[in-house]
C-alpha positions in Angstrom: -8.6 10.2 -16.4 -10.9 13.2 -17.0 -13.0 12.0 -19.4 -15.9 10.7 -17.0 -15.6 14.0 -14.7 -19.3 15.4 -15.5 -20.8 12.0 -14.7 -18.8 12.3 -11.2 -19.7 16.0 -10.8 -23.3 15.5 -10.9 -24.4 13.7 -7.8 -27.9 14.4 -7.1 -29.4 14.5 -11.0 -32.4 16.6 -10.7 -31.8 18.2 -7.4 -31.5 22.2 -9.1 -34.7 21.4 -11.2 -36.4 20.2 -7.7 -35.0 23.2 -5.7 -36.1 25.9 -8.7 -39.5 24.6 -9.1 -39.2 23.6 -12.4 -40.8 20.3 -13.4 -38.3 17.0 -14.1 -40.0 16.7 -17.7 -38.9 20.6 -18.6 -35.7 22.7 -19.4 -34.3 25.1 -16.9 -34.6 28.5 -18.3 -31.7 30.0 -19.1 -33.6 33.2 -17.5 -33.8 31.4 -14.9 -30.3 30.1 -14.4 -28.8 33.1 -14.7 -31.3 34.9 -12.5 -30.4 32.3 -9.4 -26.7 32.9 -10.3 -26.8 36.2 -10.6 -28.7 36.6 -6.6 -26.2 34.2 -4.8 -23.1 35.2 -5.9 -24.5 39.3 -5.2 -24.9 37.0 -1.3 -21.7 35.0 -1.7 -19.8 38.4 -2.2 -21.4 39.6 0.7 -20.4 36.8 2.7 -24.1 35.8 3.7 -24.7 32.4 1.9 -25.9 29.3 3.4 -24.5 25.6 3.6 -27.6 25.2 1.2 -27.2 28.1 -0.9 -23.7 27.5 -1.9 -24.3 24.0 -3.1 -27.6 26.0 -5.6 -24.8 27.9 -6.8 -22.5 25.8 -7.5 -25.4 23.4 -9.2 -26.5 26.5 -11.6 -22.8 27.3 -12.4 -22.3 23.3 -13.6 -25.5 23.5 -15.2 -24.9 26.5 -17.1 -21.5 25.6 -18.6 -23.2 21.9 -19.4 -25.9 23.9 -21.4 -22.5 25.5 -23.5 -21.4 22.0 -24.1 -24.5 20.4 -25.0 -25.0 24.0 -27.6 -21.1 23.4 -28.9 -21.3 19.8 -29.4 -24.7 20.3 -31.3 -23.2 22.7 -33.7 -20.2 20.7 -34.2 -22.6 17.6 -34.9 -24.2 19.3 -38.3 -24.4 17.2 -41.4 -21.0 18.1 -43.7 -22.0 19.5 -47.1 -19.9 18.5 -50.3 -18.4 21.6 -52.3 
């Protein structure tokens, strides 16, 4: 039941690259994520975020836990040794 929920949370791949500036062929910084974060939810707690600016955040929050997946599943993916 939940096992195809990030394909079915991402509905516009490439839309936070587009909106950042960063080009489709490069990373997002995490810098950079956590910059954008960090600015609209100082605006969300305000109470002064956009239609448009909610749906950033909420794109650089699922990106930035998919970067923890994709840096827990790598580390989980290392070559076993033999003792």
């Amino acid at each position: 039941m939940a096992d195809k929920w990030i394909q079915k949370a991402i509905k516009k791949p490439g839309a936070l690259k587009k909106e950042l500036g960063v080009p489709e062929d490069e990373k997002i910084p995490a810098a950079k994520l956590n910059a954008v974060i960090s600015d609209l939810s100082k605006k969300a707690k305000e109470g002064e975020l956009s239609k448009k600016e909610l749906k950033t955040l909420h794109r650089a929050n699922l990106a930035k836990t998919l970067k923890s997946f994709k840096e827990f599943t790598e580390e989980e993916n290392l070559p076993q040794t033999k003792e």
